[in-house]
DSSP file (Angstrom, degrees, kcal/mol; ACC not computed):
  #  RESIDUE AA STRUCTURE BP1 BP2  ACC     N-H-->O    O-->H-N    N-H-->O    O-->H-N    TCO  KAPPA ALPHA  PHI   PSI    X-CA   Y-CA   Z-CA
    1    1 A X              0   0    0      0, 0.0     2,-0.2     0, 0.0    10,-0.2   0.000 360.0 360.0 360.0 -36.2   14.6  -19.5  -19.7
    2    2 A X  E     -A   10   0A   0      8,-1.6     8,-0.6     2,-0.0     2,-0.3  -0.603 360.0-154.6 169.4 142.9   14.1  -20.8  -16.0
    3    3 A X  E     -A    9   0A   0      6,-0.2     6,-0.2    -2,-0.2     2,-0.1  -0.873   5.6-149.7 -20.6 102.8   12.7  -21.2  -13.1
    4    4 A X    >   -     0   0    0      4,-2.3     3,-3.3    -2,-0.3    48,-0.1  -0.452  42.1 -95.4-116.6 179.3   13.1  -22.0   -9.4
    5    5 A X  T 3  S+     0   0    0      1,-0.3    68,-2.6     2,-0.1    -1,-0.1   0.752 119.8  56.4 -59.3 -23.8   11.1  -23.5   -6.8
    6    6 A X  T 3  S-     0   0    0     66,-0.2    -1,-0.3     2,-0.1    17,-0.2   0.348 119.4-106.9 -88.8  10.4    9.7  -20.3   -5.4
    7    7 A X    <   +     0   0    0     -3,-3.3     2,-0.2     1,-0.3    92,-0.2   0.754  65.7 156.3  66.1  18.5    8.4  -19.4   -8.9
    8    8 A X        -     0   0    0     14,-0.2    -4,-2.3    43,-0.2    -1,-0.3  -0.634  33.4-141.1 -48.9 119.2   11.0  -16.8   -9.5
    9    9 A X  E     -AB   3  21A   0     12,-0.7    12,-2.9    -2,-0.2     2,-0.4  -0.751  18.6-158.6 -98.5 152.6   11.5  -16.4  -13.8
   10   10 A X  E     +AB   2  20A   0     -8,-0.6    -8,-1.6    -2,-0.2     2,-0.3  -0.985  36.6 176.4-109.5 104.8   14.8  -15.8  -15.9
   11   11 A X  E     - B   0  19A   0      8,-1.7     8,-4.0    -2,-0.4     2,-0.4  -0.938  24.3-139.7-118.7 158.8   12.8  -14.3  -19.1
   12   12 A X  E     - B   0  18A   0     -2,-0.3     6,-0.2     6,-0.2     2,-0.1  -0.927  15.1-152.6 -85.2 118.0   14.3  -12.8  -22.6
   13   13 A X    >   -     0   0    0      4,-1.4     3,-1.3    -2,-0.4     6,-0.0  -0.413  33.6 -89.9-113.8 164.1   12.8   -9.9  -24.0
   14   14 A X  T 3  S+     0   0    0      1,-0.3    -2,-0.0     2,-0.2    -1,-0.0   0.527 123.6  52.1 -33.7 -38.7   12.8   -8.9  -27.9
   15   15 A X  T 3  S-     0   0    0      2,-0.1    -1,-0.3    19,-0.0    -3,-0.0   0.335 121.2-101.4-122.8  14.8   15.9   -7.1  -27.8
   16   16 A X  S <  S+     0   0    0     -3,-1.3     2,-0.2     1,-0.2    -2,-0.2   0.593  76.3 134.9  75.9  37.6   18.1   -9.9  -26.1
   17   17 A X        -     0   0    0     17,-0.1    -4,-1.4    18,-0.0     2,-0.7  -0.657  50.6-131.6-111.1 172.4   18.1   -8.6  -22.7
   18   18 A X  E     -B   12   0A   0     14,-3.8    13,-3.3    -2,-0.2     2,-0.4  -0.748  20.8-171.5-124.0 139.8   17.4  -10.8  -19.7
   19   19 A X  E     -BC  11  30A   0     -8,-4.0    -8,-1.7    -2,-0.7     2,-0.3  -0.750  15.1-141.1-118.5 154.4   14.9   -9.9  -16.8
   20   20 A X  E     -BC  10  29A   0      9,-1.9     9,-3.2    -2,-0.4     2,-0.4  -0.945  13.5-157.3-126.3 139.1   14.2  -11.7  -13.3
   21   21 A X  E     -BC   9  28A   0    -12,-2.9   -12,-0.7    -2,-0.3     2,-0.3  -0.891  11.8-177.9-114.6 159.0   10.7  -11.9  -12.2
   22   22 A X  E > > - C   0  27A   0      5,-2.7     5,-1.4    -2,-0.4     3,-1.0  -0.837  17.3-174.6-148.9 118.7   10.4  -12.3   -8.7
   23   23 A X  T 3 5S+     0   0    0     -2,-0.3    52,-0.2     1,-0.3     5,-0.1   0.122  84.6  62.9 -98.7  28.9    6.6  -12.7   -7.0
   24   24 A X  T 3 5S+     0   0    0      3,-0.1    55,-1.4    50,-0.1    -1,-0.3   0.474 118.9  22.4 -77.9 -19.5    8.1  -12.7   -3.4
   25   25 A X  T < 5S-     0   0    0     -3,-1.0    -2,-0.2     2,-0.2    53,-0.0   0.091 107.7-131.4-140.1  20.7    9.5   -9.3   -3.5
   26   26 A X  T   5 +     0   0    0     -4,-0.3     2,-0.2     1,-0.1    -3,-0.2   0.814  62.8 120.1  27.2  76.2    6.9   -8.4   -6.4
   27   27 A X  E   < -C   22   0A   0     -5,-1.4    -5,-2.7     2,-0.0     2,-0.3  -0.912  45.8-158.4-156.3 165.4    9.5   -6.7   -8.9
   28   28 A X  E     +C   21   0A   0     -7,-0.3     2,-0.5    -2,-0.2    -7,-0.2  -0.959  33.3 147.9-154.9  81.3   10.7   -7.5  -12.8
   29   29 A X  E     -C   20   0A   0     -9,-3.2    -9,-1.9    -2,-0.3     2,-0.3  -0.915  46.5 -88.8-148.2 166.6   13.6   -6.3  -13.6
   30   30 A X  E     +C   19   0A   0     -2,-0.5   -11,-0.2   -11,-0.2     3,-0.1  -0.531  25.1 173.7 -85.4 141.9   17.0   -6.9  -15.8
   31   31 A X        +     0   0    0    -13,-3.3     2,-0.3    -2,-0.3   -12,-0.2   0.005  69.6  14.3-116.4  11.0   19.4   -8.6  -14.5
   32   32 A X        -     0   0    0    -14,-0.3   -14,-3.8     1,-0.1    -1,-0.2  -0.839  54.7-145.4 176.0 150.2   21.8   -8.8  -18.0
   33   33 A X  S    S+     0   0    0     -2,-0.3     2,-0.2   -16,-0.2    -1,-0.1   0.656  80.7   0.4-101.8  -7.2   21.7   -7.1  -20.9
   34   34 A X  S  > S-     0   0    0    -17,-0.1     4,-2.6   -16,-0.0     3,-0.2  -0.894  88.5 -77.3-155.4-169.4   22.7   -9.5  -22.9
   35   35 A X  H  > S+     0   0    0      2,-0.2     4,-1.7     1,-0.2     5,-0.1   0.772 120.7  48.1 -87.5 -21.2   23.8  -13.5  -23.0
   36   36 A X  H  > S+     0   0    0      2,-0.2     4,-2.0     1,-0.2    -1,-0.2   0.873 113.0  51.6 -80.2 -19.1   27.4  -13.2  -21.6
   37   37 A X  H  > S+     0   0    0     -3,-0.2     4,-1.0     2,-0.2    -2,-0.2   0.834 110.1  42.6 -39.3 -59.5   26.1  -11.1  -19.0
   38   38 A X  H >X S+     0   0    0     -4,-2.6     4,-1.3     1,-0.2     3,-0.9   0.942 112.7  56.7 -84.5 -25.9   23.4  -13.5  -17.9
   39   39 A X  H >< S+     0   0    0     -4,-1.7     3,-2.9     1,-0.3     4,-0.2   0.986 104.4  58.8 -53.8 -58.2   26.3  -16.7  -18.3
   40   40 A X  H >< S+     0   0    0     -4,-2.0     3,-1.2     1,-0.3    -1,-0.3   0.730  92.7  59.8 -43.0 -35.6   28.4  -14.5  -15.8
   41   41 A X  H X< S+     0   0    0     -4,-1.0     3,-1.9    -3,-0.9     7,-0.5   0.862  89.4  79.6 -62.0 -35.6   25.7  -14.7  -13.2
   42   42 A X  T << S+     0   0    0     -3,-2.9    -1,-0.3    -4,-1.3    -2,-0.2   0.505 107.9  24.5 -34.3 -25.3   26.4  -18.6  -13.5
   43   43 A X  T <  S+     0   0    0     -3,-1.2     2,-0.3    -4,-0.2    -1,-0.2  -0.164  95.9 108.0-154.5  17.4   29.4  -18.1  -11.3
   44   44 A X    <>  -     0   0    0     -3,-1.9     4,-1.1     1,-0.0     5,-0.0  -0.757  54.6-163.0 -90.8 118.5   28.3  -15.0   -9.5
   45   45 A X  H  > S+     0   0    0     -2,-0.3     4,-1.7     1,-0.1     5,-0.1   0.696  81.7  55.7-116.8  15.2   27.4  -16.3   -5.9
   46   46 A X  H  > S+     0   0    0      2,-0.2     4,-2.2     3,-0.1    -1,-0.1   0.898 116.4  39.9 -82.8 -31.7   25.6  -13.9   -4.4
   47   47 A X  H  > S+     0   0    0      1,-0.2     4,-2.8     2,-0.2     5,-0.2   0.988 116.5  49.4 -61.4 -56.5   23.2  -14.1   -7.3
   48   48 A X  H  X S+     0   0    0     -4,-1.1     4,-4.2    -7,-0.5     5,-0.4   0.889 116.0  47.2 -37.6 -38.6   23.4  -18.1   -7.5
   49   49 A X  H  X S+     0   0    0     -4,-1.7     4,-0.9     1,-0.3     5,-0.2   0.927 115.6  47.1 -84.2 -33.7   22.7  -17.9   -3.5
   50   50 A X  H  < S+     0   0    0     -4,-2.2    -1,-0.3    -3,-0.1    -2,-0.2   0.786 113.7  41.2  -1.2 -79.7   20.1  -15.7   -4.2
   51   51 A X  H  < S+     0   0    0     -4,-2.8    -2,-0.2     1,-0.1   -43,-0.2   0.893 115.8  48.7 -83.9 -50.6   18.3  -17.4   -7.0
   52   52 A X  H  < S-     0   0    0     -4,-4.2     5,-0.3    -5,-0.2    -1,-0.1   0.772  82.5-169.9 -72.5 -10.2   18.5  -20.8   -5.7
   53   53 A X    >X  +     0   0    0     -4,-0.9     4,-2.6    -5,-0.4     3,-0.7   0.707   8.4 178.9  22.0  47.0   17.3  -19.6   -2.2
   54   54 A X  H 3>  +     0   0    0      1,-0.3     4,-0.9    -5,-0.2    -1,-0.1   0.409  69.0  48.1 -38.1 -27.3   18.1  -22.9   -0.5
   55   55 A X  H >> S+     0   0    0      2,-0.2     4,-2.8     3,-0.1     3,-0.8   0.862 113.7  45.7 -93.0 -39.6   17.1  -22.1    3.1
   56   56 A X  H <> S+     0   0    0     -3,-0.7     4,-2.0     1,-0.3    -2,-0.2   0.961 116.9  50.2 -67.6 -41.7   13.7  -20.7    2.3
   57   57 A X  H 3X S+     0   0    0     -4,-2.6     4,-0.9    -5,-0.3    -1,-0.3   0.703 113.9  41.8 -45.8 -42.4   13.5  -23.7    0.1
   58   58 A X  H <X S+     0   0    0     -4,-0.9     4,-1.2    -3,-0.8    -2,-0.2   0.641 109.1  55.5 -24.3 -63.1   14.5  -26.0    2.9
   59   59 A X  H  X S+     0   0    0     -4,-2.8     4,-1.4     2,-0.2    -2,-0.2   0.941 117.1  39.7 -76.2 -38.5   12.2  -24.3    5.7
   60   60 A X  H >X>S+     0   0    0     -4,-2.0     4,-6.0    -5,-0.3     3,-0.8   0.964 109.6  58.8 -69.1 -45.5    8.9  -25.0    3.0
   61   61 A X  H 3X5S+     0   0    0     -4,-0.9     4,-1.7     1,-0.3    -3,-0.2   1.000 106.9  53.3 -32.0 -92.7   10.2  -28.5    1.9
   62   62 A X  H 3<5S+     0   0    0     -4,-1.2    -1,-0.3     1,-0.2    -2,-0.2   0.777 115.7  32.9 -16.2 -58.3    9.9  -29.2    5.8
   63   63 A X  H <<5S+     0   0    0     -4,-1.4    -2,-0.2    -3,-0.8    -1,-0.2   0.853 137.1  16.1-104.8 -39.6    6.5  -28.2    6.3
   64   64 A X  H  <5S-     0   0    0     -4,-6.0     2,-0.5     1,-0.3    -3,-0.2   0.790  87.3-144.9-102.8  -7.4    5.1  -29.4    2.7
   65   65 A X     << -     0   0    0     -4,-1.7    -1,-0.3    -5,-0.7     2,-0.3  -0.815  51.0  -0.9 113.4-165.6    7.0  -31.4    1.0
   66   66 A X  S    S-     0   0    0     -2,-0.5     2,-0.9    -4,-0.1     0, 0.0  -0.665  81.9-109.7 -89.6 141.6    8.1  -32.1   -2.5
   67   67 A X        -     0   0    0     -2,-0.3     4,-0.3     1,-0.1     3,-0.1  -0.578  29.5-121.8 -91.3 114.6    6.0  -29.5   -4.7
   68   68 A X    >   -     0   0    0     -2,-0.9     3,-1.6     2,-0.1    -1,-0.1  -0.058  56.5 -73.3 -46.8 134.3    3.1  -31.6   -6.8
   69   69 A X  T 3  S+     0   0    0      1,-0.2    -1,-0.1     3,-0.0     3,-0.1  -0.177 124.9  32.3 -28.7 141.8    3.9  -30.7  -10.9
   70   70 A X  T 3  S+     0   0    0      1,-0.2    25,-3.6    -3,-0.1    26,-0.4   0.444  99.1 107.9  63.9  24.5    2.6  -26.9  -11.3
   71   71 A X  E <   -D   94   0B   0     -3,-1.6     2,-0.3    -4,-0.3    23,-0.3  -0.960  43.0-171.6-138.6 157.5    3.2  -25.7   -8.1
   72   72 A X  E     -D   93   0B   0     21,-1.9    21,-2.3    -2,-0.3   -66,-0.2  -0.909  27.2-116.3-132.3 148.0    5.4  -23.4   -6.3
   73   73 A X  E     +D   92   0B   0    -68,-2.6    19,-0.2    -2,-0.3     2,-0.2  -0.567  43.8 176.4 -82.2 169.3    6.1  -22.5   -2.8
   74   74 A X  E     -D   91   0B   0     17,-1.3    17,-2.2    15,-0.1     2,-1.1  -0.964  40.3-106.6-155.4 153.5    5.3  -19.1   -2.1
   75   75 A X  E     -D   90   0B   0     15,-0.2    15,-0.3    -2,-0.2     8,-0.1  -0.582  27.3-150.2 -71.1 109.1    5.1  -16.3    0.7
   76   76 A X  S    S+     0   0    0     13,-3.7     2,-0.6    -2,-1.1    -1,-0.2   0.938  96.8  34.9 -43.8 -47.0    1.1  -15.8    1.3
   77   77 A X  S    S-     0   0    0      7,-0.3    -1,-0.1    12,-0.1     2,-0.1  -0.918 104.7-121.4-130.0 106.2    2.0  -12.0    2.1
   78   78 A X    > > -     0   0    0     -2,-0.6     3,-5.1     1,-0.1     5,-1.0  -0.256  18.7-121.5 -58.8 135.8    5.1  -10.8   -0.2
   79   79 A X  T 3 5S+     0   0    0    -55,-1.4     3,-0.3     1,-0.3    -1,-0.1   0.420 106.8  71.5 -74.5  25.4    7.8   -9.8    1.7
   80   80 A X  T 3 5S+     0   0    0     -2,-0.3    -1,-0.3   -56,-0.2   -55,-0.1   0.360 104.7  45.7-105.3 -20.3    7.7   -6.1    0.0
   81   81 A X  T < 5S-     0   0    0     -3,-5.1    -2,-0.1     2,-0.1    -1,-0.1  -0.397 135.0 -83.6-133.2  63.9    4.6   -5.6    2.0
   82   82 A X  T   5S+     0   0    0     -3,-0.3    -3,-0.2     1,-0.2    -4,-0.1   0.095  79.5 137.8  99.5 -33.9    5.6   -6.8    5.1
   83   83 A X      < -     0   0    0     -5,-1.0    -1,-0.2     1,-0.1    -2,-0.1  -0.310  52.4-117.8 -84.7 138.7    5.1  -10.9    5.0
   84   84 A X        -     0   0    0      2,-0.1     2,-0.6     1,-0.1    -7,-0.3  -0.459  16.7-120.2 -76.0 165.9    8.3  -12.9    6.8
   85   85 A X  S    S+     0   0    0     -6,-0.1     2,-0.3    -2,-0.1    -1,-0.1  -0.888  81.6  23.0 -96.9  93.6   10.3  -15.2    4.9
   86   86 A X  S >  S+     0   0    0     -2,-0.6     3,-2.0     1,-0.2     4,-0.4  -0.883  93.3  32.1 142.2 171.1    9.7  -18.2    6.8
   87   87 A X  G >  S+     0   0    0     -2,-0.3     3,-2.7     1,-0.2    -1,-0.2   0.203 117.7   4.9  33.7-134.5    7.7  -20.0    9.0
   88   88 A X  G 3  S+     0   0    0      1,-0.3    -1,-0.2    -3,-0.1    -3,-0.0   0.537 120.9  72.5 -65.3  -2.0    3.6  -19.3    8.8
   89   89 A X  G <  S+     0   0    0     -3,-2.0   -13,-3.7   -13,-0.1    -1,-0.3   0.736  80.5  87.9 -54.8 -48.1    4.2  -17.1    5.8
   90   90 A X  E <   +D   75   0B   0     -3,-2.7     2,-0.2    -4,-0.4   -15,-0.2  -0.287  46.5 135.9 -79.3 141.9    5.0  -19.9    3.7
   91   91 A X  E     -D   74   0B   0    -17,-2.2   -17,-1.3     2,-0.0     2,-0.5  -0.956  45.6 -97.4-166.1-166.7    2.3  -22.2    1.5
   92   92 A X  E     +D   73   0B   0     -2,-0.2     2,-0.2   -19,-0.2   -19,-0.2  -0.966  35.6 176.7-149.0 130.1    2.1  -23.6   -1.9
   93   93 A X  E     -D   72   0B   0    -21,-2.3   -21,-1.9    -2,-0.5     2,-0.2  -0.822  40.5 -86.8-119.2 168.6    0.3  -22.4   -5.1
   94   94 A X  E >>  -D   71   0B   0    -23,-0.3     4,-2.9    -2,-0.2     3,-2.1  -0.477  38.4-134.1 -37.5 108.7   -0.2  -23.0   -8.6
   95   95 A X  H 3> S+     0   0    0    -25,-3.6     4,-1.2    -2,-0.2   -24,-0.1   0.698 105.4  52.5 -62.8  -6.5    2.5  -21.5  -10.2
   96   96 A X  H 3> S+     0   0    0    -26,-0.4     4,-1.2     2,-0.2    -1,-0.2   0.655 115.1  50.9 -91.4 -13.6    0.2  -19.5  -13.3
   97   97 A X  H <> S+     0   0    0     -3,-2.1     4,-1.4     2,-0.2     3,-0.4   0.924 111.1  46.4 -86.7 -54.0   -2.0  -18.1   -9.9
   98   98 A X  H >X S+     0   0    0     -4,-2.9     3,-4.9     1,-0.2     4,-2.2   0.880 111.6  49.4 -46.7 -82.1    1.4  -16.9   -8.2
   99   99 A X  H 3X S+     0   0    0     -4,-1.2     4,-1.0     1,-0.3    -1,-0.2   0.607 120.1  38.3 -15.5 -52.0    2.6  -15.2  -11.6
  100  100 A X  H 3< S+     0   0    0     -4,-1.2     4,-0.4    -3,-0.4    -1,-0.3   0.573 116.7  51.1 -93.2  -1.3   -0.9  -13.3  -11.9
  101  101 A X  H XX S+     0   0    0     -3,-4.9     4,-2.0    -4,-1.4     3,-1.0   0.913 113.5  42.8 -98.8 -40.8   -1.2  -12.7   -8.2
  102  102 A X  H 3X S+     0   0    0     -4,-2.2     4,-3.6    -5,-0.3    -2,-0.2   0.837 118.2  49.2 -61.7 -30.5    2.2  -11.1   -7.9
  103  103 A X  H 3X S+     0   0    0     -4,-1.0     4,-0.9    -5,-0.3     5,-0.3   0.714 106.3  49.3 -80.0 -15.7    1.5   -9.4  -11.0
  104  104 A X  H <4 S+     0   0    0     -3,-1.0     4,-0.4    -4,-0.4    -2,-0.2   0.876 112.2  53.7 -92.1 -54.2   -1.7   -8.0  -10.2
  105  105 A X  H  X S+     0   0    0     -4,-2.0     4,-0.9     1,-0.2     5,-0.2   0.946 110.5  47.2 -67.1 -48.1   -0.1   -6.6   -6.5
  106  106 A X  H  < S+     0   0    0     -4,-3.6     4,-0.4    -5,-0.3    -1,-0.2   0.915 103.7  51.4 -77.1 -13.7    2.6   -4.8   -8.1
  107  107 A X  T  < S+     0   0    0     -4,-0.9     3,-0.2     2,-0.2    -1,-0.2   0.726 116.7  55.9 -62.7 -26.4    0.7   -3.1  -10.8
  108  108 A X  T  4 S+     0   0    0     -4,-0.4     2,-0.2    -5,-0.3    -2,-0.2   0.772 122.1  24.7 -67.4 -87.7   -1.6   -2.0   -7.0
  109  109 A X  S >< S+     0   0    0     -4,-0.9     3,-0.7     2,-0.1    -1,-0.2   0.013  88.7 132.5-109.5  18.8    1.0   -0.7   -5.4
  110  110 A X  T 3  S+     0   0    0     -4,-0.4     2,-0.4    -2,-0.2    -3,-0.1  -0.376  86.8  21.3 -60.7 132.9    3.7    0.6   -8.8
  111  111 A X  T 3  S+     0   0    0      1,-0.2    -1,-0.2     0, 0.0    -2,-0.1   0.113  90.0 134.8  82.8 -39.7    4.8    4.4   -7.7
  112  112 A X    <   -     0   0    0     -3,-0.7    -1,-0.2    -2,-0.4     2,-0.2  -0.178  57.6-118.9 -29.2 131.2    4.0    3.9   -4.1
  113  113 A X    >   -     0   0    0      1,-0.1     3,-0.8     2,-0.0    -1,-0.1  -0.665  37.6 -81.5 -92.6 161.5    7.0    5.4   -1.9
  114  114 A X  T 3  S+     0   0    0      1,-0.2     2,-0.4    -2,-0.2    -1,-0.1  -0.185 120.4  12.5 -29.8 117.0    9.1    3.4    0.5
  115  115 A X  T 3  S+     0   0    0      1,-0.3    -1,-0.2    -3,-0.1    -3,-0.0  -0.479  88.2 148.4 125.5 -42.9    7.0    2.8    4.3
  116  116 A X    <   -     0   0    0     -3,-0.8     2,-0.3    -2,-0.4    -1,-0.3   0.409  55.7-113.2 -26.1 152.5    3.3    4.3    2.3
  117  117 A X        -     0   0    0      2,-0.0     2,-0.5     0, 0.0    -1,-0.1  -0.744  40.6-174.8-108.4 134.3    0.4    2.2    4.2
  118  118 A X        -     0   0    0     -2,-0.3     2,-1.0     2,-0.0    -9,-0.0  -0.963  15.0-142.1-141.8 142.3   -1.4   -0.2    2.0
  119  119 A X        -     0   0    0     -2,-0.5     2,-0.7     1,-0.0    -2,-0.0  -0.698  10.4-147.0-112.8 110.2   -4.2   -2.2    2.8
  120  120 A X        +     0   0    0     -2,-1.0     2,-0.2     2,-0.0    -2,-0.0  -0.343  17.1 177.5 -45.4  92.1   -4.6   -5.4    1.6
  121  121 A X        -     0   0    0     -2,-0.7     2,-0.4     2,-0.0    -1,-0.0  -0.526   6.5-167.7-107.3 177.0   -7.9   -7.0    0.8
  122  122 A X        +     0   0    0     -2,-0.2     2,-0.3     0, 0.0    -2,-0.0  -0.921   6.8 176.8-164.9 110.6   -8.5  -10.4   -0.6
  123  123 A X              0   0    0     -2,-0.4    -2,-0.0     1,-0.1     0, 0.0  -0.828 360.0 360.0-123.0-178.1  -11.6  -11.8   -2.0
  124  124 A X              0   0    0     -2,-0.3    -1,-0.1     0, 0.0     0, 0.0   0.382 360.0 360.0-118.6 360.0  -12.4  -15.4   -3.6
């Protein structure tokens, strides 16, 4: 349904309800159960301020630029295991690599409790 620069989704599920994906803070969850719901967020501004995330947007814009068709800034280290929002944190990926790497770290760490030690390994 849409999309923002950080590669954050608004998707629709089968039964009309509406889910936010979010690969910075590596969670999927609904954010309206239905379409008057998700219109309400429209005018919501903690969500709007939220969703559009205009300084994180700002501070990457600064160091890269305008983001080439199919890419999205991103946090190298999601900030659910640790990585700032900001500064050397920040890069830009191919948004279908963000979507399967975010998805691929929270299925790792799903059921973990809050502070739990995880170590992060990374191969190419």
């Amino acid at each position: 349904m849409d999309d923002n620069e950080f590669g954050n989704l608004i998707l629709r599920d089968v039964r009309g309800q509406y889910w936010r994906l979010c690969p910075e803070d590596l969670y999927c969850e609904v954010v309206a159960s239905g379409r008057e719901e998700l219109d309400g967020l429209a005018t919501n501004q903690e969500f709007l301020y939220d969703w559009y995330m205009r300084d994180l947007v700002d501070q990457a814009f600064q160091r890269f630029g305008a983001l080439a068709p199919g890419r999205k800034y991103c946090l190298k280290i999601p900030g659910v295991l640790g990585g700032e929002y900001g500064g050397d944190n920040l890069g830009t990926i191919a948004f279908d690599e963000l979507i399967r790497a975010s998805g691929h770290l929270a299925q790792q760490i799903a059921g973990l409790p809050d502070g739990a030690s995880v170590k992060l390994s990374v191969y190419d």
